[in-house]
FIKEPA-32210 format. One record per residue (C-alpha): residue number from 1; residue in one letter; y negated, z negated, x. Coordinates in pm, whole numbers, plus 32768, in hexadecimal, padded with zeros to 4 digits. Example, Ala and Ser with C-alpha at 12.3 -4.5 7.8 and 13.67 -1.06 7.14 Angstrom:
! residues 2
(1, A, (81C2, 7CF4, 84CE)) (2, S, (806A, 7D36, 8557)) 
This chain:
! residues 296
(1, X, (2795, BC87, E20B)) (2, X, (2664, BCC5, E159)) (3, X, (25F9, BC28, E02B)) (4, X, (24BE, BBEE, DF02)) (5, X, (2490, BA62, DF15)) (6, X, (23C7, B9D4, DE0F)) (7, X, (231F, B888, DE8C)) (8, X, (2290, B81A, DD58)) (9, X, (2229, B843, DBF3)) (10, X, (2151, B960, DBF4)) (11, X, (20D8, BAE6, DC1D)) (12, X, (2128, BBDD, DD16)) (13, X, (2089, BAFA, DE03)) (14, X, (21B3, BA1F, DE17)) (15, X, (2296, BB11, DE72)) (16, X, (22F8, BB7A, E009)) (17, X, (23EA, BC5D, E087)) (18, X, (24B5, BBAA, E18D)) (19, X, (25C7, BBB9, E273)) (20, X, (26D5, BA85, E212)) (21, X, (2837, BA40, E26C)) (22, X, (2948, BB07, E1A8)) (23, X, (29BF, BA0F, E0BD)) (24, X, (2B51, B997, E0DB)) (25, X, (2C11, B9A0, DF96)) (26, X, (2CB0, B88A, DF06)) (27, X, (2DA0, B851, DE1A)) (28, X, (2DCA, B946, DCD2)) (29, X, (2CA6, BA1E, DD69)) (30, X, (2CC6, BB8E, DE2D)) (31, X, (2BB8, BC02, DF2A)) (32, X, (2B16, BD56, DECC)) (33, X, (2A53, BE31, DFA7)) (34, X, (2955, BE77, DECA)) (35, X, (291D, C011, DE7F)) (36, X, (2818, BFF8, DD72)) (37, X, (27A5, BED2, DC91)) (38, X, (26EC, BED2, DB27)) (39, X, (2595, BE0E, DAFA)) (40, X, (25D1, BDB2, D9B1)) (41, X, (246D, BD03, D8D8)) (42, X, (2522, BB9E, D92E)) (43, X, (24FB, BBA7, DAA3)) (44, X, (2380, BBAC, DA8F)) (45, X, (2376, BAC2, D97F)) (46, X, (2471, B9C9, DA4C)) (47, X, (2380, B9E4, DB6C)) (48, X, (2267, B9AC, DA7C)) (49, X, (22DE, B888, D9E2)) (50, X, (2313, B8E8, D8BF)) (51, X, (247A, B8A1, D88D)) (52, X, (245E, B733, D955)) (53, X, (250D, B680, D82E)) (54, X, (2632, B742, D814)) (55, X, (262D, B7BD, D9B6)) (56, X, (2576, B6E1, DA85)) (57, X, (2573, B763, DC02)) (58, X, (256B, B6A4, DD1D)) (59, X, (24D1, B767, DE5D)) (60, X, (24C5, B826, DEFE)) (61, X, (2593, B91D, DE10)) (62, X, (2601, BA58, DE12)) (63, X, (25DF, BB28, DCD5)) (64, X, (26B4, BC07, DC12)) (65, X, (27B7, BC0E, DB15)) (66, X, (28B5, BD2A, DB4E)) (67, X, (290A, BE2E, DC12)) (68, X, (2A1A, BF50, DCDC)) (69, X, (2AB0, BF38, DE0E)) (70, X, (2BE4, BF33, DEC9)) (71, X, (2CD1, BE2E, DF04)) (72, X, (2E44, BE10, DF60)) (73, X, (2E0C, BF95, DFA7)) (74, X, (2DBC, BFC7, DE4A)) (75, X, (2C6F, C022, DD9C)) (76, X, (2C0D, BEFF, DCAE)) (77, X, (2B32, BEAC, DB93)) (78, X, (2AD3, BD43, DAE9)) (79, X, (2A0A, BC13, DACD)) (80, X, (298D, BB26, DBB7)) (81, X, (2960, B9B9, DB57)) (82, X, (281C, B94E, DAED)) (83, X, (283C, B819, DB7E)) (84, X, (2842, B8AF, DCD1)) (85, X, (27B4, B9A1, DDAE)) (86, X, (27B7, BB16, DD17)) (87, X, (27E5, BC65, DD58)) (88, X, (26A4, BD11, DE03)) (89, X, (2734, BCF6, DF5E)) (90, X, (2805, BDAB, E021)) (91, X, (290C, BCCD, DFE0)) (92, X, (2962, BBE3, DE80)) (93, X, (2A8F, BB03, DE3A)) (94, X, (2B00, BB5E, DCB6)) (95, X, (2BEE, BA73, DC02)) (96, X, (2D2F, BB27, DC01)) (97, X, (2D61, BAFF, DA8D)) (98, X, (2C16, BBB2, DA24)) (99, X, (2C35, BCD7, DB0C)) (100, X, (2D49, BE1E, DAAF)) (101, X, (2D6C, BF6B, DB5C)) (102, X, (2CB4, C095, DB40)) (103, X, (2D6F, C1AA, DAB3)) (104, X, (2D48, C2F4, DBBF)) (105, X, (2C74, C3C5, DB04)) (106, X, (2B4A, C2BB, DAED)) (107, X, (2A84, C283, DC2F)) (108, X, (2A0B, C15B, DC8B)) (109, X, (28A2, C164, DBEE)) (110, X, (2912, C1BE, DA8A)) (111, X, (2A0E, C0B8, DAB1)) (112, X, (28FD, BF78, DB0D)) (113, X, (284C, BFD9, D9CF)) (114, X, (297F, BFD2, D8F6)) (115, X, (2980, BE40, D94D)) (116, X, (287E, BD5A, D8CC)) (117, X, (27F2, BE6E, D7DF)) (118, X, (2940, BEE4, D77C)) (119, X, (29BE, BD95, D714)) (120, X, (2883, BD54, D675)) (121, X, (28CC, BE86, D5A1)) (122, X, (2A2B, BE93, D587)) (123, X, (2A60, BCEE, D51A)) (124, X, (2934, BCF4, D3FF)) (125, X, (29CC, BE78, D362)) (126, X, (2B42, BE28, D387)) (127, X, (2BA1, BCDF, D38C)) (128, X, (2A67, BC19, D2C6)) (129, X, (2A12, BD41, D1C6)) (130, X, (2B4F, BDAA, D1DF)) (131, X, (2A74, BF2B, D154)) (132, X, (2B61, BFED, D093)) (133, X, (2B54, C188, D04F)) (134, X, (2A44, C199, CF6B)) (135, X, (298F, C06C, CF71)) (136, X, (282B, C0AF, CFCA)) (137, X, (279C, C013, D0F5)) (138, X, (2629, BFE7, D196)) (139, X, (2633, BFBE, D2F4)) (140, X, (24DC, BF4A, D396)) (141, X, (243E, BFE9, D4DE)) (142, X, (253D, C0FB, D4B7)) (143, X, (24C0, C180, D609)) (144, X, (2517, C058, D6D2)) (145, X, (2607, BFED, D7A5)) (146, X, (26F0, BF31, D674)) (147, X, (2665, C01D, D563)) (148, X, (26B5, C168, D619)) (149, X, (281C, C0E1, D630)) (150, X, (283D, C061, D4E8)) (151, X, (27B5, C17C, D447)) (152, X, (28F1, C21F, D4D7)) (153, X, (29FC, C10C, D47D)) (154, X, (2963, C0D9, D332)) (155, X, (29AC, C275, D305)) (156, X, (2B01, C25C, D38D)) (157, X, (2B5D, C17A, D28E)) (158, X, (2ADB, C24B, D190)) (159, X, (2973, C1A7, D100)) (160, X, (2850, C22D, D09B)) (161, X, (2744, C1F3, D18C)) (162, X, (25CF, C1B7, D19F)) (163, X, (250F, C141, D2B2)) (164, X, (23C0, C0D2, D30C)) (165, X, (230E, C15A, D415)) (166, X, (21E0, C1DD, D48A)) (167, X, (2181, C359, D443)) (168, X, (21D6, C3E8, D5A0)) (169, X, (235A, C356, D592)) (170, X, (2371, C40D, D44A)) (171, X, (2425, C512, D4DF)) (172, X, (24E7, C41F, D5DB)) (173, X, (257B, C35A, D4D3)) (174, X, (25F1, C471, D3C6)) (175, X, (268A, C50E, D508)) (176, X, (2764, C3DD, D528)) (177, X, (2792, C3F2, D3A0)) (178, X, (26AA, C384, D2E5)) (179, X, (267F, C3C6, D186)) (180, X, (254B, C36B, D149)) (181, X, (23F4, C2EC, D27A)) (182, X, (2308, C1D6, D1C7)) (183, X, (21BD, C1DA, D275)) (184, X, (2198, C097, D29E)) (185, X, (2008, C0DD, D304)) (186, X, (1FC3, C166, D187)) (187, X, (20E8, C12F, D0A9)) (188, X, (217C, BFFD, D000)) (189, X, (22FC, BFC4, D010)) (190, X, (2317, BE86, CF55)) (191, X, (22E0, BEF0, CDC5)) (192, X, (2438, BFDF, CDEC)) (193, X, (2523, BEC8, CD9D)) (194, X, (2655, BF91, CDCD)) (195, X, (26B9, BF59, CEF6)) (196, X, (2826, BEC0, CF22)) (197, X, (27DC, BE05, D06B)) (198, X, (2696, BE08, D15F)) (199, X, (26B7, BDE2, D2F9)) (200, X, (256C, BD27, D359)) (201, X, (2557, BD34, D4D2)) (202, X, (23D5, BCCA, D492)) (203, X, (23D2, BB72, D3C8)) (204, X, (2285, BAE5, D372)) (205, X, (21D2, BB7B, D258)) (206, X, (22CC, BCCD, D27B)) (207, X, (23C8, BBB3, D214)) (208, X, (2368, BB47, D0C6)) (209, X, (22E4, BC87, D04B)) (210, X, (245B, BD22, D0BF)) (211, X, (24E0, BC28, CF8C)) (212, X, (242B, BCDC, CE99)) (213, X, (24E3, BE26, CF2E)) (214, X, (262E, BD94, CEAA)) (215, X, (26DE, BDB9, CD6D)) (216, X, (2797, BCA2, CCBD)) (217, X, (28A0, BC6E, CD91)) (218, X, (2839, BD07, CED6)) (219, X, (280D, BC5E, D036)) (220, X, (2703, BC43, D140)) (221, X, (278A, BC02, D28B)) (222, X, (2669, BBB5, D3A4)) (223, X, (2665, BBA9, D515)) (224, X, (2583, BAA0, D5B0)) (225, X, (248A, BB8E, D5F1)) (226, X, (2362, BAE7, D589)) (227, X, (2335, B96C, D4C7)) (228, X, (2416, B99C, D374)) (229, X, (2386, B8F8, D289)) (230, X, (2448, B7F4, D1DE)) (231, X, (23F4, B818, D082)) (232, X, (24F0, B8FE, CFA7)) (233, X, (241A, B95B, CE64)) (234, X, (2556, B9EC, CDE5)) (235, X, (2699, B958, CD69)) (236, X, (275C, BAB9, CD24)) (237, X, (2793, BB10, CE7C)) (238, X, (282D, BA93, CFCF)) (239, X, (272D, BA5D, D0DF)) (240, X, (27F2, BA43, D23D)) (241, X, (27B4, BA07, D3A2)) (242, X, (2875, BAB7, D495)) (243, X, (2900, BA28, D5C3)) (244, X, (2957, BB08, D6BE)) (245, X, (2A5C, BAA4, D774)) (246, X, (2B0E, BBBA, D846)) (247, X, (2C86, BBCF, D867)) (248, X, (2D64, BCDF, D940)) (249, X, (2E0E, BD3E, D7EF)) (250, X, (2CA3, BD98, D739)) (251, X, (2C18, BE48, D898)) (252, X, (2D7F, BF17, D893)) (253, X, (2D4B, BF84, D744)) (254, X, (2BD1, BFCE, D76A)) (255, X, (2C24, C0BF, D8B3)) (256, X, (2D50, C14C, D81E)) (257, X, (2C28, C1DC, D721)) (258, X, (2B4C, C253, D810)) (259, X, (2C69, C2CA, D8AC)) (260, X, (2D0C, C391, D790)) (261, X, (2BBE, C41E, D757)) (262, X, (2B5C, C336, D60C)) (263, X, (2A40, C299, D6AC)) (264, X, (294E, C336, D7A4)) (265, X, (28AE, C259, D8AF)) (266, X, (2725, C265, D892)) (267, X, (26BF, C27C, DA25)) (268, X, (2562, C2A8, D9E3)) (269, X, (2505, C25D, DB60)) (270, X, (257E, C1EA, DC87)) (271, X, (24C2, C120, DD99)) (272, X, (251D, C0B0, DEDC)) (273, X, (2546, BF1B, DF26)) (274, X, (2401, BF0B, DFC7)) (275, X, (2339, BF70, DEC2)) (276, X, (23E5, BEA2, DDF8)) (277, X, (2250, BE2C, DD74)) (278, X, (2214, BF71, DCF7)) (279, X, (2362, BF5B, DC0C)) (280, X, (22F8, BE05, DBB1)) (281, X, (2181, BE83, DB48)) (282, X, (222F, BF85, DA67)) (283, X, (2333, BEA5, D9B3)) (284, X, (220C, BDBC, D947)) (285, X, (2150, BEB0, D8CF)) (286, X, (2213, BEB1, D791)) (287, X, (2205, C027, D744)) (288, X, (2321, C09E, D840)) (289, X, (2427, C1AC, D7D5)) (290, X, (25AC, C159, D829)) (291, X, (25E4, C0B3, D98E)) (292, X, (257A, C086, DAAB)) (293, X, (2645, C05C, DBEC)) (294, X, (2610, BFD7, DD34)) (295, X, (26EF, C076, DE58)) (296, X, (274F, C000, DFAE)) 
């Protein structure tokens, strides 16, 4: 099969397309043909580095955290260790536990990018936040791959949302609903202080100027997007770290959804596995809208 082996910390340069034996499954995993697969922003940064300390590789490695496919004559979604080898190949081995699947009326690219970025969505809204009808809720990079979904889960369960994006997504994001588009190029978010709870999928400085967003009483929840810093200048809030960790029940519920028409998969583009460089390129970048698939 072919596969994008990473043979080193590094750029683009460290990556080759290559044929390798189909991997065998062992026990408590399933073998998917793999239809289409998300590059998420953590695949580059894993084959960067970046994320050594929590995922150290050993290589060579292939990249790639979720993806659709069939298996047992079924098409399937989930998550792919990452402690092992991942899912831009032709062929991935899932743990059976984190995969689920996909409901008839999703195909198999809408359902890859309901995985990583769903979770990272769905987990931070529903089960941290725990955003109730009303509550009003800033979502950063609304036009991304986790803020064009949780713009749409944070609506379903009734909030009031406002995003931060640049000014061509302004459109893009109140289409997904939207209340209100913060340029983040010339306006300042931070002074509202109204805000009932604050998804930073950016960290660093976007991070402590999010706590000032808050009201008394409201919660931050932050993906590891970018170094959080430690430091909480405020003691009226709840500052939390999400972990991620994908389960067949949360992926059921997340498809069930897309599939009942709540939430809209965000196929922004589609590539085919060899140009698998060109979908990297555009992740890192930093100023993508919704996801982008690769397809065998």
């Amino acid at each position: 099969m072919r596969a994008w082996r990473v043979h080193g910390y590094g750029g683009s340069e460290v990556m080759r397309l290559e044929d390798i034996a189909i991997p065998r499954p062992g026990q408590g995993q399933v073998l998917v043909k793999v239809r289409a697969a998300s590059v998420n922003p953590i695949d580059w940064k894993m084959r960067r580095g970046l994320l050594a300390k929590h995922f150290p590789l050993t290589f060579p490695r292939t990249l790639g955290r979720d993806c659709a496919g069939d298996a047992n004559g079924e098409l399937i979604a989930g998550v792919a260790d990452p402690r092992t080898d991942g899912t831009h190949a032709e062929f991935a081995l899932l743990p059976e536990t984190q995969t689920a699947r996909v409901p008839r009326t999703l195909d198999a690219a809408a359902a890859a990018t309901l995985c990583i970025a769903g979770l990272s969505a769905y987990i931070p809204l529903v089960e941290i936040a725990q955003v109730k009808a009303g509550q009003r809720v800033l979502i950063h990079a609304g036009a991304g791959g986790v803020g064009s979904l949780a713009i749409q889960i944070a609506k379903h369960l009734g909030a009031s949302v406002t995003v931060t994006a640049g000014p061509s997504n302004r459109e893009f994001c109140l289409a997904l609903g939207a209340e209100r588009v913060v340029d983040y190029q010339r306006e300042d978010f931070q002074h509202e202080k109204h805000f009932d709870m604050v998804l930073d999928t950016i960290g660093g400085t976007i991070h402590l100027r999010s706590e000032q967003a808050l009201k008394p009483g409201g919660i931050l929840v932050a993906l590891a997007a970018a170094p959080i810093p430690v430091a909480q200048r405020r003691d009226d809030i709840r500052v939390v770290m999400a972990q991620i960790q994908p389960t067949r029940e949360r992926l059921e519920r997340i498809f069930r959804w897309a599939a009942d028409g709540a939430l809209r998969p965000q196929v922004t583009r589609r590539y085919a596995l060899q140009d698998a460089l060109r979908a990297y390129a555009a992740v890192e970048s930093g100023h993508g809208r919704g996801k982008l698939v690769l397809t065998t």
